[in-house]
Structure formats: structure tokens, C-alpha cells
N, C-alpha and C positions, 0 to 999 in steps of 0.2 A: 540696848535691845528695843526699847522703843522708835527708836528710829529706823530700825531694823524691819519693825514691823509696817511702819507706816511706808516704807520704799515698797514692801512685797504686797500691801494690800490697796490698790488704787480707789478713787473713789467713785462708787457704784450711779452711773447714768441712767435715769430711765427717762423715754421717752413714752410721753401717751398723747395716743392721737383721740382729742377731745370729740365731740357728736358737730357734724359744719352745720352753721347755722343756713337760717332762710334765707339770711340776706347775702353770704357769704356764696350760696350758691346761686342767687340771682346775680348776683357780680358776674360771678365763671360764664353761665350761660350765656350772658348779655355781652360780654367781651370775646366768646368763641364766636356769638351770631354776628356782630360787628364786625369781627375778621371775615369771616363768610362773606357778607353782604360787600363789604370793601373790593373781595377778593372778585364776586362775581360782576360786581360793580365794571369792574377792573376788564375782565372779558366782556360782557354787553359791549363798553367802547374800545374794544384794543384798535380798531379801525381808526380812528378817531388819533389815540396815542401813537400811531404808525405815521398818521400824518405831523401831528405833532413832533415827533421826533426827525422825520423828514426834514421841516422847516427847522429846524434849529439845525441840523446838520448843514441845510443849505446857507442859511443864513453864516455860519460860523466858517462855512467856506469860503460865500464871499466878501466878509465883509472885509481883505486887505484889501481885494479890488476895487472897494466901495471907497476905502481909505486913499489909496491912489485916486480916484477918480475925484475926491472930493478937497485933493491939494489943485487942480486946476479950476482952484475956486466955486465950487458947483457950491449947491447946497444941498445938503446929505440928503433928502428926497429926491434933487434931481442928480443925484449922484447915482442914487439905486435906480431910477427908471435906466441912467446908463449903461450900466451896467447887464442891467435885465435885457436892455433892446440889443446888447455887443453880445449877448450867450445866444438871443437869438436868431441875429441874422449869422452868428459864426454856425449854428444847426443846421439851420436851411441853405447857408451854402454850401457845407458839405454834402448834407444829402444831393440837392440838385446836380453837383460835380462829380460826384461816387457813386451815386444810388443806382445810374443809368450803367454807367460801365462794371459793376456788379454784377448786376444781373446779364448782363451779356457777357461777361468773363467766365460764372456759372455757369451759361448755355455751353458755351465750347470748352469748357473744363468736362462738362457733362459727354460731350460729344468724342473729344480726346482723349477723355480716358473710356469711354467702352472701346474704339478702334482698339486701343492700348492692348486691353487685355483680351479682344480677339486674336491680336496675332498671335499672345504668349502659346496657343492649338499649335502653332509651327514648330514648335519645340515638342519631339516624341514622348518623352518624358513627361510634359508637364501636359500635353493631349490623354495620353494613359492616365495620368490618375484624374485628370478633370472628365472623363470620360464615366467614371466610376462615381466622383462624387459630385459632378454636376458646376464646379466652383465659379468656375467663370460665368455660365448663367444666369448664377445665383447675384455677382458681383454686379453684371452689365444691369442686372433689374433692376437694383439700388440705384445706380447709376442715370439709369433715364428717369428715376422718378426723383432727382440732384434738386434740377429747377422749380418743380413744383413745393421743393422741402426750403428754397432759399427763402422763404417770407419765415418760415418754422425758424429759423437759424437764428434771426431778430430778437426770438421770442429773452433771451437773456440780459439782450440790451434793452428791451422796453422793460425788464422787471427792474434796470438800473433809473431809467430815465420816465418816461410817462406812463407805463406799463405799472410801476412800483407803487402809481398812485392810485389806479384804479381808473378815473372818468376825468374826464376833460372838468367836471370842476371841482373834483379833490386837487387837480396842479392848480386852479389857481387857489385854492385854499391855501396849499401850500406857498404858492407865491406870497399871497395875502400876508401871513403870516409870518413868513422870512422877511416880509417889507418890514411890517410893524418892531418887529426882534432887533434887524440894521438899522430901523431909524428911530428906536425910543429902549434900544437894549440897556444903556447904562442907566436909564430911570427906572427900569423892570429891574434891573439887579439891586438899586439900591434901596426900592420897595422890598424885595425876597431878604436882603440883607436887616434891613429895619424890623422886620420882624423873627430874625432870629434870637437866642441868650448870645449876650457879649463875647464868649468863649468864639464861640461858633461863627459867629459872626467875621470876626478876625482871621479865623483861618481859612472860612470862603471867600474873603475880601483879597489875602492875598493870593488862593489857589486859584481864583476864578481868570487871571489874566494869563498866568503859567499854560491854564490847561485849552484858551483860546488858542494862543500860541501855538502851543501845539497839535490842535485838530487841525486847524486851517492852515498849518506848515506843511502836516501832512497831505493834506487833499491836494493842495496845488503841487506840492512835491511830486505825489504822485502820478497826475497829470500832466504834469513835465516831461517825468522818467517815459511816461509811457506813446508819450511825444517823439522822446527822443527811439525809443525802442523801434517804433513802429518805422520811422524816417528812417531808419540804418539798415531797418529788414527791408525793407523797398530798394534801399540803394545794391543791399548784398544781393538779392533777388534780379533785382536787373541787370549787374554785371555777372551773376552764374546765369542767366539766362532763364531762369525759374517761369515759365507762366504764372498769370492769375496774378504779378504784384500788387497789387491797386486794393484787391480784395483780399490777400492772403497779409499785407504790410496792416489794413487795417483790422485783422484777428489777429495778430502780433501784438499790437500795440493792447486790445480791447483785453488780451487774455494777461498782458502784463499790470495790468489795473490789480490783478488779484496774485497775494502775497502768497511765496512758497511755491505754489506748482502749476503755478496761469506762466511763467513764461518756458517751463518745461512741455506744457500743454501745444502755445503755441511754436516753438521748433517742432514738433514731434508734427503737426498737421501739414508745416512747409518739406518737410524730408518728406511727407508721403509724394507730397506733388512734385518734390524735383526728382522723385523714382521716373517719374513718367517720363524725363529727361537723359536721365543717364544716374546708374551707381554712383559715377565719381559726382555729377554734383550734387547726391544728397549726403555725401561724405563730405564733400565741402561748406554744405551749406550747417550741416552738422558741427565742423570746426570752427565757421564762422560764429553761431548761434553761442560756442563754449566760450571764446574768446568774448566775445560783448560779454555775456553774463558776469565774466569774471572782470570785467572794465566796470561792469554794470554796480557790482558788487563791492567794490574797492576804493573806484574814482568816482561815480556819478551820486550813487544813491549817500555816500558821508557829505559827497558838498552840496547835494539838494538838501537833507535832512540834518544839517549840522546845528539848526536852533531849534531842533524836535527832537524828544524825548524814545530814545532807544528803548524799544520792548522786546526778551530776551525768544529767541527764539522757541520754549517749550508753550512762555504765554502767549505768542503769534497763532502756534496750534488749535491751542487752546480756544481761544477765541473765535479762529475763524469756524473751528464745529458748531461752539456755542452761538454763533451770529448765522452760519447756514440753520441749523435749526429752526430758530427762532423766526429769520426773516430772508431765508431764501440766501440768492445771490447779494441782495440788497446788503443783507446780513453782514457778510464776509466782505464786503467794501468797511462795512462802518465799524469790521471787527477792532482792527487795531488802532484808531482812534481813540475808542473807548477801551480797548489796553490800556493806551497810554492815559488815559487821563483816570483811570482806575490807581493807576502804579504812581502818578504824580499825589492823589491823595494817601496812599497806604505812607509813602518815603515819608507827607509831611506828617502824620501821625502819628510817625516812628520817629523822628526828628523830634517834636515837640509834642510830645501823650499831655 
């Protein structure tokens, strides 16, 4: 019976919350203020942290080409100014080569398609309801106001490239910076490392070269792909007979830079202008566009990315809102880098707790 008793009567907990002392609540406040101050800390420089982050992305992009450039004996300083002077004059010669016949492909793009869709009036049908709602009008306006919108058009590529940084001397801060990271990175990591706990230390020691790896697998990968994208939309465009290639082959290539629906974006912008050609070749240009993607999707993108670290399509999403948010278009370039090097420390964590 006794035992009887002791299973049916458990034993009775009480908790009491004692009076918090003085010091107890100068702790709380002094560590909420401290996160405060951290936090707005944190905003006052996000500018600052933007460039910051810039330069390490660039830096981590280029430094295989720094690594190639510094097996023909250079030395790693004048390996990086090589590097720096070949990203340069490869800018400025495209622009000088494209910039011109852009904008003149624009003007008679601009030109070719209002005719276009004056004539669609010859058709009674499509005169009747444009008559009612005005359409065509409304379209040609846009239309003459093309050219003066083509410097606007830019405005996405400079938030990629000099635009992202704000003023001529946040890029070279940034440079500045990407120099110093490629040419004294392994003593900055082994300072960051030296003063980690041993635990800690060990597992950034070996997740730090994994997650190199794989940014700057990615970036050049993906500059590759979007190499190869844009070169095949030019070649597809010139044999359907598409105007504008020059300019439409490079929004092809610029909108496959961006994962999931940059190369959806750019077919969809080529079918408008090969409408102004004929049905059948924006039908073809259309079959064309399915067939790469799926070449795109199968053959190029596993044997560009094959020593880079797969991020599962729900987190690509993911990321790229969480990176437009935060940092615009910039954002969604740097989203899935930072998937994956996100996903390469979660594995080791779960590998070795």
C-alpha cells in the first residue's frame, strides 16, 4: 500500500520567483542597450558593410584568375594589377564595340516598330476596336519615347557593376580592398582563425576553402553559362533573321546572369521583336530558346558547376527574395553563393555537432 501511495502522490514543485535584484536588472538593461547600440551601429554603416561585402565577393571571384595569372610567374601583387588591367580594358572594349550599335539598333527598333503597328489600322477588325480604345496610339508613344528610355534600360547593369557602389570612389574602395583580401587573404584568415576556441577554429579552417570553392566556382560558372547563352542567342537571331541581335543577344546573356526566371525573361523580350518579323519566327525563336534551356539545364550548367556545391531549388527561391530585398538586383546575383556556402556549413554541423 505504501508503494501504492507513493506512485498516486507525486512530489509537489513549487516555484517562486524571488524580488530581481539591482544588479541583476542593470545586467538586462545594459545587454538590451548593447544590442540596440550594436544594432543601430550596424545601420549608421550598412553602406560601408555593402562595400565591404562587395570586395570580398569580388575578391573571391577573382582570385582563381589571380591564381592562373600568378602560375606565369608574376608575383601575386602583379598578378592582381593583371588581372584588374584584363577586367578593364575587356569593359571598355565592349562598350566601345556595342555601346554605339545599341543605340542605333534602339533608334530603328524604335522606328520599325511604330510603322509596325500603324499598319496593324489595315486590318478592319483591329481598326474597330483600336478606334474605340485608342491602342495603337497609346503603343507608338511609348515607342518614340524607346530611345530616350535606352540610357534607363542601363540603370540594372550599373546596380550590378559601378552603379552598386555608389561614386567613383566607393569602386575603388572596393578595389582597394579586393586587392588587399587576394594579396594578404591567407594571413587575414589565419589572424580570424588564431583568435577563435579550438573547436571553432578547426571547423572554419576546413570549411573556409570548401566554401572559396564554391563562390568563385559559381561566379565564373555563371559567367560562362551566360557567355555561352548570349553567343547562341545571337547566332539563333541571326539565322531566324530577328533584328536588334547585337542588343537583344546581349539582354539574353545579362538576364541569364539571374537564377530561375532571367533566362525565361529574356526569350520572352526576343519573341516580342521577332513578332515584328513574322508569327512563325517568334514560334521558332520560341522552340529554339526551349531546346537551349534544356541543353542549358542538363549539359552545360552540371559540367560548368560540377566542383560547386548544388542548392536545392526551394532554397534558390528563397534566397533570391531574401537577396532582392536586402540588396536589390545586386542581391539576387550574390543570392545563391551565399545559399551555398550557408548549406556547406549547416551539412558540416550536422556531420560533426
Amino acid at each position: 500500500m505504501a508503494v501504492e501511495d507513493e506512485r498516486e502522490t507525486p512530489p509537489r514543485v513549487v516555484a517562486q520567483l524571488g524580488t530581481p535584484s539591482l544588479r541583476g536588472v542593470a545586467r538586462l538593461v545594459t545587454i538590451v542597450a548593447a544590442i540596440a547600440g550594436a544594432l543601430y551601429l550596424l545601420w549608421l554603416t550598412r553602406d560601408v558593410l555593402k562595400i565591404l561585402l562587395i570586395a570580398v565577393f569580388t575578391a573571391t571571384a577573382l582570385g582563381p584568375l589571380v591564381d592562373v595569372a600568378q602560375k606565369a610567374r608574376l608575383p601575386r601583387a602583379w598578378a592582381i594589377l593583371a588581372v584588374y588591367l584584363a577586367c578593364a580594358l575587356a569593359v571598355a572594349g565592349i562598350g566601345a564595340l556595342i555601346v554605339p550599335s545599341i543605340q542605333t539598333q534602339v533608334v530603328r527598333l524604335s522606328h520599325d516598330a511604330q510603322a509596325k503597328v500603324g499598319a496593324l489600322r489595315t486590318d478592319p477588325s483591329v481598326r474597330r476596336y483600336d478606334s474605340r480604345y485608342h491602342i495603337t496610339e497609346k503603343v507608338q508613344a511609348q515607342l518614340r519615347a524607346l530611345p530616350s528610355q535606352a540610357g534607363k534600360a542601363a540603370g540594372p547593369l550599373r546596380d550590378v557593376t559601378v552603379g552598386a557602389f555608389g561614386f567613383i570612389s566607393d569602386l575603388i574602395a572596393v578595389l582597394s580592398i579586393a586587392f588587399l583580401l587576394l594579396l594578404h587573404g591567407e594571413r587575414y584568415s589565419r589572424a580570424v582563425l588564431a583568435s577563435l576556441p579550438a573547436p571553432s577554429a578547426a571547423r572554419w579552417q576546413r570549411l573556409a576553402p570548401q566554401i572559396y570553392r564554391s563562390v568563385s566556382g559559381y561566379v565564373i560558372g555563371n559567367l560562362a553559362i551566360s557567355v555561352i547563352a548570349g553567343v547562341s542567342a545571337w547566332l539563333a537571331m541571326t539565322a531566324l533573321g530577328v533584328p536588334f541581335a547585337v542588343p537583344l543577344a546581349l539582354a539574353v546573356a545579362f538576364f541569364d546572369l539571374i537564377q530561375m526566371v532571367g533566362a525565361t525573361l529574356g526569350s520572352i523580350l526576343v519573341a516580342l521583336v521577332a513578332l515584328l518579323v513574322s508569327p512563325l519566327t517568334a514560334v521558332l525563336w520560341l522552340l529554339f530558346s526551349f531546346l537551349y534551356q534544356q541543353l542549358e539545364n542538363y549539359v552545360i550548367q552540371p559540367v560548368v558547376y560540377r566542383r560547386v556545391v548544388q542548392v536545392s531549388a526551394l532554397a534558390t527561391i528563397i534566397a533570391i527574395l531574401v537577396g532582392a530585398s536586402l540588396l536589390g538586383l545586386l542581391g539576387v546575383l550574390l543570392a545563391i553563393p551565399a545559399a551555398a556556402a550557408i548549406q556547406l556549413v549547416v551539412t558540416d554541423r550536422r556531420a560533426r555537432p
